[in-house]
C-alpha positions as CSV (number, residue, x, y, z in Angstrom):
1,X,-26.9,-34.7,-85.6
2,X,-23.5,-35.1,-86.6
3,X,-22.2,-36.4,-83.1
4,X,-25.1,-38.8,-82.9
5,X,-24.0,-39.8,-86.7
6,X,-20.4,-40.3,-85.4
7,X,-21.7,-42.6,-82.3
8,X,-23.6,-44.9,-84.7
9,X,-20.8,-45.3,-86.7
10,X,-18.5,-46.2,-83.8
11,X,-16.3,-42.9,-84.6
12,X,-15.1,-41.0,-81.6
13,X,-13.4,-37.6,-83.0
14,X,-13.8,-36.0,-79.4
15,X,-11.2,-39.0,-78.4
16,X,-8.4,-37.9,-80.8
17,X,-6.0,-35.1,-79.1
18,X,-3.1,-36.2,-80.9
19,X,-1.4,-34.8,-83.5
20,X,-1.1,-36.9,-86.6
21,X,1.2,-36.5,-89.8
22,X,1.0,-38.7,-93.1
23,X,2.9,-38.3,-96.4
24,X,1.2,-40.0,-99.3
25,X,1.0,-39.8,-102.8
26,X,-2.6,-38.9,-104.5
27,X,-3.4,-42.1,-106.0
28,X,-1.3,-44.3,-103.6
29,X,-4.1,-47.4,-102.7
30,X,-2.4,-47.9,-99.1
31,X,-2.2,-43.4,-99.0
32,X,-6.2,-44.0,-99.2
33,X,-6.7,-46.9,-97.1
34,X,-4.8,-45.3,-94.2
35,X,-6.5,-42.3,-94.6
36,X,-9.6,-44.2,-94.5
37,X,-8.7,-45.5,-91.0
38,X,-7.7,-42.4,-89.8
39,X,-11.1,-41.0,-90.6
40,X,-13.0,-43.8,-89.3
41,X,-11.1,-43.2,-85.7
42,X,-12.4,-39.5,-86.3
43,X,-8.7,-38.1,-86.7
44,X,-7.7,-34.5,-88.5
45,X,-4.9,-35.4,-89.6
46,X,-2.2,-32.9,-91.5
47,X,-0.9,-35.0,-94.7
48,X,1.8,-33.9,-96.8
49,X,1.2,-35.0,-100.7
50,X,4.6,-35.4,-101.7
51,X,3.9,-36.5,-105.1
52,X,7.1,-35.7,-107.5
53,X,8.5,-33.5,-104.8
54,X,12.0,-35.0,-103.8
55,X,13.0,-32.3,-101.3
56,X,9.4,-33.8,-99.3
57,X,10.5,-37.1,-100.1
58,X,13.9,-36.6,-98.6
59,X,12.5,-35.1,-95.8
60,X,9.9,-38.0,-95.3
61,X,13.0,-40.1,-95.8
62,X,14.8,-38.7,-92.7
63,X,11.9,-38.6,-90.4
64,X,11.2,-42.3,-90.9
65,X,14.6,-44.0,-90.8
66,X,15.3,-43.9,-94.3
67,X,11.8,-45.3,-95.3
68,X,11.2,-43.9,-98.7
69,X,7.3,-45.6,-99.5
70,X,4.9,-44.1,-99.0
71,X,2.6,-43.5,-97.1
72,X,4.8,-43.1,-93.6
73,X,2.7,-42.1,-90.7
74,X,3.4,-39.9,-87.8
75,X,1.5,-39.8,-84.1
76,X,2.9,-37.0,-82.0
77,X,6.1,-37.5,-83.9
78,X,6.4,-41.2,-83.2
79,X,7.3,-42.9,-86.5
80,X,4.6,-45.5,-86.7
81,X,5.5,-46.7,-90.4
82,X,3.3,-47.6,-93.4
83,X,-0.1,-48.5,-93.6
84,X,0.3,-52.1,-93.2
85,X,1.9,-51.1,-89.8
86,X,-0.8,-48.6,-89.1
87,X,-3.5,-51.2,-89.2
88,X,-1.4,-53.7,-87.5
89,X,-1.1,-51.5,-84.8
90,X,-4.9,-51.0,-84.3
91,X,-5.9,-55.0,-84.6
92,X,-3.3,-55.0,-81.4
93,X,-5.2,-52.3,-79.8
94,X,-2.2,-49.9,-79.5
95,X,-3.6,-47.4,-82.0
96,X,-6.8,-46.0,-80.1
97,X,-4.3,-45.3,-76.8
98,X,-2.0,-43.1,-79.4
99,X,-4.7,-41.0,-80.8
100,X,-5.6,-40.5,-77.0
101,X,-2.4,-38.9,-75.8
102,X,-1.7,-35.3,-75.8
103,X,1.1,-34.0,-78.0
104,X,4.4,-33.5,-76.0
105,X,3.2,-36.3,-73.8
106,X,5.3,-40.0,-74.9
């Protein structure tokens, strides 16, 4: 049922082998609208909810560059960016051939 619910809705979770990290805050709008993509392309996705927490933030901080908004996202430790990037990745296609690759695999 659920896998036939999944092709309907144009979500392939069988798809996604990669390993995905975001750091958000709980109320962030662009936290939720990533997250929202990332559950539309079926991922599981590990998020870190680094609200108040400045030892998260300053490791969120090193990860990405020095990027200290949230949210910053993470495929197979590729620093992708923000959410605007996120979704600006996926209108260029690139986004689908991410969640495809296998961690360890650039």
């Amino acid at each position: 049922m659920l896998d036939s619910l999944n092709s309907l809705l144009g979500r392939h979770p069988e798809q996604v082998k990669a390993n995905v990290e975001i750091y958000t805050w709980q109320t962030c709008p662009y936290c939720i609208r990533a997250k929202l993509l990332l559950w539309w392309k079926g991922v599981n996705y590990t998020e870190y909810k680094i609200d108040g927490d400045e030892s998260a933030r300053s490791t969120m901080a090193e990860r990405s560059n020095g990027r200290r908004s949230v949210p910053q996202i993470f495929i197979n430790t590729q620093h992708i960016g923000g959410c605007d990037d996120l979704y600006a990745l996926d209108r260029q296609g690139g986004l689908d051939p991410l969640l495809q690759q296998t961690p360890g695999i650039v």
